[in-house]
N, C-alpha and C positions, 0 to 999 in steps of 0.2 A: 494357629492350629494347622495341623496336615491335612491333607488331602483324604487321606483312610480316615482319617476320626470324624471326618464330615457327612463323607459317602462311605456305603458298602461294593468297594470296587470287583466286582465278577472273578478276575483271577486271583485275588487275594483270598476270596472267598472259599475259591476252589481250592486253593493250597491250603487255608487253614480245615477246610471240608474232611481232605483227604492225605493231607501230611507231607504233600508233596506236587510241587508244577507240577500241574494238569494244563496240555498243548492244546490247542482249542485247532483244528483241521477245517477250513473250508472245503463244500463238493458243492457242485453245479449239475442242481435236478432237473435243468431245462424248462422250469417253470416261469410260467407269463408274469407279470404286476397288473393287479388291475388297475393299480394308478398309475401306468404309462398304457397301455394297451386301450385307453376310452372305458372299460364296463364299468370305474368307480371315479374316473378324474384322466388327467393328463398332465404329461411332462414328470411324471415320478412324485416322490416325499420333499419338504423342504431338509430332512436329515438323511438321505439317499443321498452314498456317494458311488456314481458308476463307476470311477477310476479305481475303486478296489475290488471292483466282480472280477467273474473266472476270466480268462483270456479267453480266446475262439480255441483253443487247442482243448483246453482242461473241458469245455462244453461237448466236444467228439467221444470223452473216452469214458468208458463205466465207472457207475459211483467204485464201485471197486479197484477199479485200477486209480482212479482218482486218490480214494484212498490211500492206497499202497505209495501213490507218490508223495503226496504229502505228508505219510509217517516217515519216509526213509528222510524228509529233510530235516528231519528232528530224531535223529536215532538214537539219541542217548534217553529221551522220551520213554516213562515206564507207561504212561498215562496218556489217556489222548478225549479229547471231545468232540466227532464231530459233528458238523453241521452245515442246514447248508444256505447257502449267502446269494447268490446272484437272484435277483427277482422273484425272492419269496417273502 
């Protein structure tokens, strides 16, 4: 068997949703974890990976420009998702 016929994989999903890639955009709302920060636990999730949060730059600049930068890396993108990823 495949992979698809096992699982409902999110972007497959989203294409078969909507007829067409749907670009999934990360933003960095500056939001805490409370399982790194002590209020629920420590040291993060065991499925928390830090190496793909925002860099220190994307964390300086508005969800909108944030935005604006990650559609134009996908500009052939009619469709976009985004959401946002670092410590929420």
């Amino acid at each position: 068997m495949q992979l698809p016929q096992l699982v409902n994989m999110f972007g497959a999903d989203l294409q078969r949703r909507y007829g067409e890639k749907i670009h999934k955009l990360t933003l960095h709302g500056g939001f805490g974890c409370p399982n790194r920060d002590g209020t629920l636990g420590r040291g993060g999730c065991t499925f928390c990976n830090v190496a793909s949060f925002a860099d220190e730059a994307m964390q300086r600049q508005s969800i909108g420009e944030q935005l604006a930068q990650q559609a134009a890396r996908v500009d052939r993108a009619r469709r976009y998702l985004a959401y946002f990823q670092a410590y929420t």
